[in-house]
C-alpha positions as CSV (number, residue, x, y, z in Angstrom):
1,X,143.6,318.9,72.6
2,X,142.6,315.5,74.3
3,X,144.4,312.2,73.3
4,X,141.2,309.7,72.9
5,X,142.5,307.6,75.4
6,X,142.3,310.4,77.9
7,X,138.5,311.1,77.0
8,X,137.8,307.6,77.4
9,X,139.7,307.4,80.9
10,X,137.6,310.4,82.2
11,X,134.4,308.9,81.0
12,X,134.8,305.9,82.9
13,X,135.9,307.5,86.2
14,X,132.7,309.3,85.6
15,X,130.8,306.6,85.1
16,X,132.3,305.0,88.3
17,X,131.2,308.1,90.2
18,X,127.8,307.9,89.4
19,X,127.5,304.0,90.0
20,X,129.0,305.1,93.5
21,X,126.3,307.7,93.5
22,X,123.6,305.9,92.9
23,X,124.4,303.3,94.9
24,X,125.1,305.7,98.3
25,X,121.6,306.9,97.0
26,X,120.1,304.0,96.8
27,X,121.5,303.2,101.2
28,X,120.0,306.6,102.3
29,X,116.8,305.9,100.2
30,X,116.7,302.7,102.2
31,X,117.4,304.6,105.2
32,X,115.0,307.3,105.0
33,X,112.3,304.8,104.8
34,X,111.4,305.0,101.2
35,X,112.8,301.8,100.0
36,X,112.9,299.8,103.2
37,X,114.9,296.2,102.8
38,X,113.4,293.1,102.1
39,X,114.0,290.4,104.7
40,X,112.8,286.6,104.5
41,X,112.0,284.8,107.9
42,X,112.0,280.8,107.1
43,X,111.3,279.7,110.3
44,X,112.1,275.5,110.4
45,X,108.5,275.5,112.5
46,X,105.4,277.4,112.6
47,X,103.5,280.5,114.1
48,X,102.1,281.3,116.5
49,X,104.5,279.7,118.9
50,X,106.5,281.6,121.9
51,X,109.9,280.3,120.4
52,X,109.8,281.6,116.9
53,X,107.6,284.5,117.1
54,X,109.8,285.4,120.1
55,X,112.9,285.0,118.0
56,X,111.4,287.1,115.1
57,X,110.3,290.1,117.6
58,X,114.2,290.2,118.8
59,X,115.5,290.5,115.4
60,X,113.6,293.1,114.3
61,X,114.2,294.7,118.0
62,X,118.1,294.2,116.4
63,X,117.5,295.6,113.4
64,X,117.3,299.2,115.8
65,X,114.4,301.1,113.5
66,X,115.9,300.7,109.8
67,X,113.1,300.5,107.4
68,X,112.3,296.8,106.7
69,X,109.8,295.0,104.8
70,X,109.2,291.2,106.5
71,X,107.9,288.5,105.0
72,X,107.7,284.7,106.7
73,X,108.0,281.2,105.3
74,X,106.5,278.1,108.0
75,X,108.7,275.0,107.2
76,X,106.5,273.1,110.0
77,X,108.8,270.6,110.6
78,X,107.5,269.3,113.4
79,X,104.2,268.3,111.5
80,X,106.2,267.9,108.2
81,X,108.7,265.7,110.0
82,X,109.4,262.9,107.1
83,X,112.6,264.1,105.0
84,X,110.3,264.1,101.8
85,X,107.9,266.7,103.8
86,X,111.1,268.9,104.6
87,X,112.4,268.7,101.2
88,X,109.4,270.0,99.4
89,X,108.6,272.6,102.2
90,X,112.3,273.7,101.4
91,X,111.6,273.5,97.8
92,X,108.9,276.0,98.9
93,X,110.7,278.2,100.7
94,X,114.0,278.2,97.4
95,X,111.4,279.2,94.9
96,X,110.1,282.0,97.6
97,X,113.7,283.4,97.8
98,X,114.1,283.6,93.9
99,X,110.6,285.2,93.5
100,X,110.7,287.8,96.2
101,X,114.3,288.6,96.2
102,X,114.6,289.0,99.6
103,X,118.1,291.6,100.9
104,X,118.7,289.2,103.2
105,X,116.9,285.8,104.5
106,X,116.7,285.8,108.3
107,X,117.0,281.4,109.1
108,X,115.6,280.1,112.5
109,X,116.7,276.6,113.5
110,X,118.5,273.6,112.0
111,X,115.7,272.4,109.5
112,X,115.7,275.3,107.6
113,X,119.7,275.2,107.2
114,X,119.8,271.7,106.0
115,X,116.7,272.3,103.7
116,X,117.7,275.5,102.4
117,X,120.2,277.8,103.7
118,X,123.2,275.0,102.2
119,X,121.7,275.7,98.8
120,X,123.5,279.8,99.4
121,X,126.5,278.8,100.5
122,X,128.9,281.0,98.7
123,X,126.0,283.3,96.9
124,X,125.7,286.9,97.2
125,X,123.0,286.2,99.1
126,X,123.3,287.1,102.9
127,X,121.9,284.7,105.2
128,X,121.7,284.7,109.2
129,X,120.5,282.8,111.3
130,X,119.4,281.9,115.0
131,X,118.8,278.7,117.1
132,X,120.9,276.1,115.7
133,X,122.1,273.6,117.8
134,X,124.6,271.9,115.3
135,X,128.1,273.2,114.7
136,X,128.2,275.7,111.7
137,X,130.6,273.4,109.8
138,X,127.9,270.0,109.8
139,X,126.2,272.6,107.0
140,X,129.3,273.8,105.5
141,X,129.1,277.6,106.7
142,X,132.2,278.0,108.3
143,X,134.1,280.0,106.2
144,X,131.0,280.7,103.8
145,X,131.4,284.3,102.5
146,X,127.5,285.0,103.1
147,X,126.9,282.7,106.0
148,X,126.5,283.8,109.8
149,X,124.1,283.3,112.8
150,X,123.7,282.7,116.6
151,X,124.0,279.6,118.0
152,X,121.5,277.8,120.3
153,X,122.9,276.3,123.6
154,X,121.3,274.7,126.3
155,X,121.7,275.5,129.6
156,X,121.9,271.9,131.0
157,X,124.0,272.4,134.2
158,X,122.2,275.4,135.5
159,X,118.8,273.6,134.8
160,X,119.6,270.7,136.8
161,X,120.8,272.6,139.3
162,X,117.1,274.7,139.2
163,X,115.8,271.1,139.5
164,X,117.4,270.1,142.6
165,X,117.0,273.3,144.2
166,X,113.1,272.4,143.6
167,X,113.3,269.0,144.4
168,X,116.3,268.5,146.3
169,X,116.0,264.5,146.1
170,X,117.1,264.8,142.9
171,X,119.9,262.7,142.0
172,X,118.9,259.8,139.2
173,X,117.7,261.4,135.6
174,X,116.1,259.5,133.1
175,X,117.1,262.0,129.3
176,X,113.8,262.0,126.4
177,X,114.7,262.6,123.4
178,X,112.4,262.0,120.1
179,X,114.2,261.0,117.1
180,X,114.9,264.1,115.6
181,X,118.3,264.4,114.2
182,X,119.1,267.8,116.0
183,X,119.3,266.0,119.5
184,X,122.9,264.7,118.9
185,X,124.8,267.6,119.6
186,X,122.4,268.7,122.7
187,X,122.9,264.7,123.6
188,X,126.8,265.4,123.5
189,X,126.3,268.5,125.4
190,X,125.0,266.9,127.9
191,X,126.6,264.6,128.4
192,X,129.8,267.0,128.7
193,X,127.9,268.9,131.7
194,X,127.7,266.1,133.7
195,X,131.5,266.3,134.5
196,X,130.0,269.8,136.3
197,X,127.3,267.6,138.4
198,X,128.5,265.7,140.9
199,X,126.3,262.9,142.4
200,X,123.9,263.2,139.0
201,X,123.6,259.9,137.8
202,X,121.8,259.6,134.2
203,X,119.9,256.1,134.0
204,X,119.1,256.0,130.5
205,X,119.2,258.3,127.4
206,X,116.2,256.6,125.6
207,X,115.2,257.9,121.9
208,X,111.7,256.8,121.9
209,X,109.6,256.9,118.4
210,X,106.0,256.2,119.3
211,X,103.5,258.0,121.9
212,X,102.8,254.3,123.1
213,X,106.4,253.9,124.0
214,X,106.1,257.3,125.9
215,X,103.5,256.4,128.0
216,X,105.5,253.3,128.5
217,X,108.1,254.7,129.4
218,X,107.4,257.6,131.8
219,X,105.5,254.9,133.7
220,X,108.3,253.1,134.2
221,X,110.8,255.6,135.3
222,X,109.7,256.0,139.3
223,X,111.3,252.6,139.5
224,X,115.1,253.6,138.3
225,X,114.9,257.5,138.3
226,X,114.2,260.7,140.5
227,X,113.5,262.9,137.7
228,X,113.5,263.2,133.9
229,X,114.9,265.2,131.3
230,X,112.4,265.9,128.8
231,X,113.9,267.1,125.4
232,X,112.8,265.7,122.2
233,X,109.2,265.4,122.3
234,X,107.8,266.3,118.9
235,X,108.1,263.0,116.5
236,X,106.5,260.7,119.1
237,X,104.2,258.7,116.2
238,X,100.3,257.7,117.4
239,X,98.4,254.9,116.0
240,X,98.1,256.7,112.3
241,X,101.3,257.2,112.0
242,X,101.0,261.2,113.1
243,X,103.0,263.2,115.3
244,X,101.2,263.9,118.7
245,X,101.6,267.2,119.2
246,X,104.3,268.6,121.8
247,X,101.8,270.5,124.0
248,X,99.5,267.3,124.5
249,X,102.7,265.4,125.5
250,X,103.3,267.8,127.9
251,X,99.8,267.7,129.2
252,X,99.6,264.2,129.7
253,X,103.3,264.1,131.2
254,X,101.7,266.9,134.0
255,X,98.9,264.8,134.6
256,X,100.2,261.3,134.7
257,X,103.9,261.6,135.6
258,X,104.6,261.4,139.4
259,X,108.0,262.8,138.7
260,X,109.6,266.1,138.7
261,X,110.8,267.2,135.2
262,X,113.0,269.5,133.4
263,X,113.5,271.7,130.3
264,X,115.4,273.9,128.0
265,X,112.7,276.3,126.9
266,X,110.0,278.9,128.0
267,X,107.1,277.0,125.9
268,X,107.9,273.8,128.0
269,X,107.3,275.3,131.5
270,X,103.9,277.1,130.4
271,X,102.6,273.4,129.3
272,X,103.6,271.8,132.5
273,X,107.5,270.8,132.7
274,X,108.5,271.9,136.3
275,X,111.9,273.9,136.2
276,X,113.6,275.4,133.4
277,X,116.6,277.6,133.0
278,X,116.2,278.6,129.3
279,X,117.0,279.8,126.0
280,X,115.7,282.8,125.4
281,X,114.2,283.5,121.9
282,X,114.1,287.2,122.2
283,X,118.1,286.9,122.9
284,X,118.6,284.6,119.5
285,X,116.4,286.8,117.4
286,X,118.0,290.4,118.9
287,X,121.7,289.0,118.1
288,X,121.0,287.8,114.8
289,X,119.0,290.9,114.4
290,X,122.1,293.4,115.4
291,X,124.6,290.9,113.3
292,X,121.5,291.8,110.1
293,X,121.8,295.2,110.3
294,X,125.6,295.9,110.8
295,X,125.1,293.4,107.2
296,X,122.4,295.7,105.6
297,X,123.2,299.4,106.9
298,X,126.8,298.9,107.6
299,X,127.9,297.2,104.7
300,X,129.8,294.9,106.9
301,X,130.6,291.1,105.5
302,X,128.6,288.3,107.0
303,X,132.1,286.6,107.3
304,X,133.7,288.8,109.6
305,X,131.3,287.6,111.8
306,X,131.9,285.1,114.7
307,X,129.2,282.0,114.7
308,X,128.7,282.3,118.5
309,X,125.8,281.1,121.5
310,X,123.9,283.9,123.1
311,X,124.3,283.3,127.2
312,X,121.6,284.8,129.2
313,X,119.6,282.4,130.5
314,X,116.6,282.8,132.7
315,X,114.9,280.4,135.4
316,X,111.5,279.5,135.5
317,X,109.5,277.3,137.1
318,X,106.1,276.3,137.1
319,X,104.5,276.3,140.3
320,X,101.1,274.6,139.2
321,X,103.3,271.6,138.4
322,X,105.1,271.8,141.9
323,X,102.4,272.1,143.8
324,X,100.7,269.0,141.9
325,X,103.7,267.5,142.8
326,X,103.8,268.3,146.5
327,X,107.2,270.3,146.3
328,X,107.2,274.1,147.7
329,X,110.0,276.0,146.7
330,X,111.6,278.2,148.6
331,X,111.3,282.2,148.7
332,X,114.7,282.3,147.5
333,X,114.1,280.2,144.7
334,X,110.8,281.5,143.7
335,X,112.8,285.3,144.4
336,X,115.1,284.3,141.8
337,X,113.4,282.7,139.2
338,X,110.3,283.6,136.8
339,X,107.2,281.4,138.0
340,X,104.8,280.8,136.0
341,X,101.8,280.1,138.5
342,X,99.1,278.1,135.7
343,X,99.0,275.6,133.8
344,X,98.2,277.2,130.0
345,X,95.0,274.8,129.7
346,X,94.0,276.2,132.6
347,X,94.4,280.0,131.1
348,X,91.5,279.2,128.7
């Protein structure tokens, strides 16, 4: 006959086992389609624009056909650009979290980290993201259990190098930045690179705050510089206080600037910047997406994995802008890079 204490010791093995049941049910449910995950995009900007739809379209490229259930959250930063508009827009996005009860919440760009992703730290809650230019430990995730992503690094070097093989006077740059608090690790970045340019001089590294000052500015620059470094162009403040909108910067830069011009990303070439060897959004968003799934299907810990930069990058030039600035690249050049041969006002 049965002690009690060996009943009870075979009940709860048994009741382990099917807890372990349910749950291995529960993944192949997920699997089989029936009860797909639920994932959170907060994107730190807004749709549609090539960087973070591009960036969502790799991750779920990454997530390699397991059933999913997306739904997004626009921070708008770059309209919402006061820290009392990113607060309550991140306010927004923490109440959307505890009301969907997302599997995991899928983070694009620095805003969103410092607004909401350092309220998880340490949760059960997995989080990755993609396109963060600051160092995982200025939010506190290195080392967070439930914390991982894909960095965003700039391909300054082989940009100026794209520059010069363009516009081979090249040889004095004039750096743009807005005042944006995500610019100070590109800024050091940069700088850094230089050691890998010899006879690249940079004449100033102005943080400009109004559109005024812009205008000012890029007017200025034929006297003192060969080219310019455009970089932070979102927060530049018109009369009223608002921000004018990247793409019009860029328009009026196209149109008015006499100088050559470079960038870090895709969007910036289409709207008139001459030479770019960029980011690419489809490479942030398919890393974070494969480092999502290994989380989800895999049952892997979002600790175990490295917080690292995607390196592909891919040269493009815009030869609208060259041409309107006199310059003809050469076949090799235009062989090796992706040309982009309108301006996007012009594709209207």
């Amino acid at each position: 006959m049965k002690s009690a204490f060996s009943t009870r010791l075979a009940l709860g093995v048994l009741a382990a086992l099917l807890a372990f049941a349910g749950v291995a049910h529960a993944q192949t449910q997920k699997e089989a389609g029936k009860h797909p995950y639920k994932i959170l995009y907060v994107m730190s900007y807004h749709s549609p624009w090539r960087w973070t739809d591009g960036q969502l379209e790799g991750f779920k490229e990454g997530m390699a056909g397991a059933a999913a259930e997306y739904k997004s959250f626009q921070m708008d930063t770059k309209q919402n650009s006061t820290k009392e508009a990113k607060e309550r827009k991140g306010r927004e996005a923490r109440a959307l979290i505890e009301s969907w009860k997302p599997d995991l919440v899928y983070t694009s760009d620095d805003d969103v980290q410092d607004f909401v992703a350092v309220h998880y730290i340490g949760k059960d809650l997995p989080f990755v993201f993609s396109g963060v230019n600051k160092d995982p430990s200025a939010y506190g995730f290195t080392g967070s259990k439930n914390i991982t992503g894909v960095l965003e690094q700039e391909h300054f070097v082989e940009s100026v190098k794209l520059l010069q093989a363009v516009a081979p006077r090249t040889k004095r740059i004039a750096v743009v930045f807005d005042d944006a608090q995500m610019w100070g690790p590109v800024s050091a970045r940069m700088r850094e690179g230089l050691k890998k340019l010899p006879g690249i001089e940079v004449v100033a590294w102005d943080t400009i705050l109004t559109w005024e000052d812009f205008q000012k500015k890029m007017k200025g620059y034929p006297a003192k510089a060969d080219a310019v470094a455009l970089i932070g162009v979102f927060n530049f403040k018109n009369a009223r206080g608002k921000n004018v909108t990247y793409q019009e910067v860029l328009r009026w830069t196209a149109e008015n600037s006499t100088l050559p011009d470079l960038g870090f990303w895709i969007d910036r070439v289409y709207f008139g910047t001459l030479a770019a060897v960029t980011v690419s959004e489809r490479e942030q968003g398919l890393a974070a997406g494969r480092i999502a799934r290994q989380i989800l299907v895999e049952g892997k810990a979002p600790s175990s994995f490295p917080m690292l930069p995607t390196v592909k990058g891919i040269p493009v030039i815009n030869l609208a802008r060259a041409k309107k600035l006199g310059l003809k690249p050469t076949t090799g050049v235009l062989l090796s890079a992706e040309v982009i041969e309108k301006f996007d006002w012009d594709k209207k």
